[in-house]
C-alpha positions as CSV (number, residue, x, y, z in Angstrom):
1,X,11.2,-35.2,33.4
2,X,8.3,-33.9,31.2
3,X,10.6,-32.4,28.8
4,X,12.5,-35.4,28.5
5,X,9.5,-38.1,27.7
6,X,8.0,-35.4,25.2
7,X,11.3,-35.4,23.3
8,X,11.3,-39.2,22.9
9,X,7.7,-38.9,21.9
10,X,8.8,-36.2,19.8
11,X,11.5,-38.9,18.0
12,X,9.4,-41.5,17.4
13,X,7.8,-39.3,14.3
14,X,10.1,-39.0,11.2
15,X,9.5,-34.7,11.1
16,X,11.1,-35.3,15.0
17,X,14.0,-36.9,13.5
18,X,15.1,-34.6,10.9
19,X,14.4,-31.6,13.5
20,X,16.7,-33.4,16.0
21,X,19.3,-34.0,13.6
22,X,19.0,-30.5,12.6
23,X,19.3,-28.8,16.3
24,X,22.4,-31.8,16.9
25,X,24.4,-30.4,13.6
26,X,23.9,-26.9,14.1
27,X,25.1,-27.4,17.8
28,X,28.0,-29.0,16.6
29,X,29.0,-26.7,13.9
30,X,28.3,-23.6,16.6
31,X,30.7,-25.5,19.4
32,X,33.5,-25.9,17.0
33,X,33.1,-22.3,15.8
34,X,33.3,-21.2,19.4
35,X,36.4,-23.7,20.3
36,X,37.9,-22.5,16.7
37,X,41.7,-21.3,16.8
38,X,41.3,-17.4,16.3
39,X,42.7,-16.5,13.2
40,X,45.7,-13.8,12.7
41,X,44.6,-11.0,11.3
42,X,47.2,-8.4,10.1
């Protein structure tokens, strides 16, 4: 529960925004690499 209220405090600052946005894309881009058809190699 502590984790959770320091991450909201956390957001409230505009450096906490732009490092949330940050983790959030690179966790997307990492969870469609991993979910990513394999590509044929030859």
């Amino acid at each position: 529960m502590g984790a959770i209220l320091d991450i909201t405090e956390m957001l409230k600052e505009p450096e906490g925004m732009v490092a949330a946005l940050v983790v959030i894309t690179g966790g997307y881009f990492f969870v469609k690499w991993v979910f990513a058809e394999p590509e044929e190699e030859e």
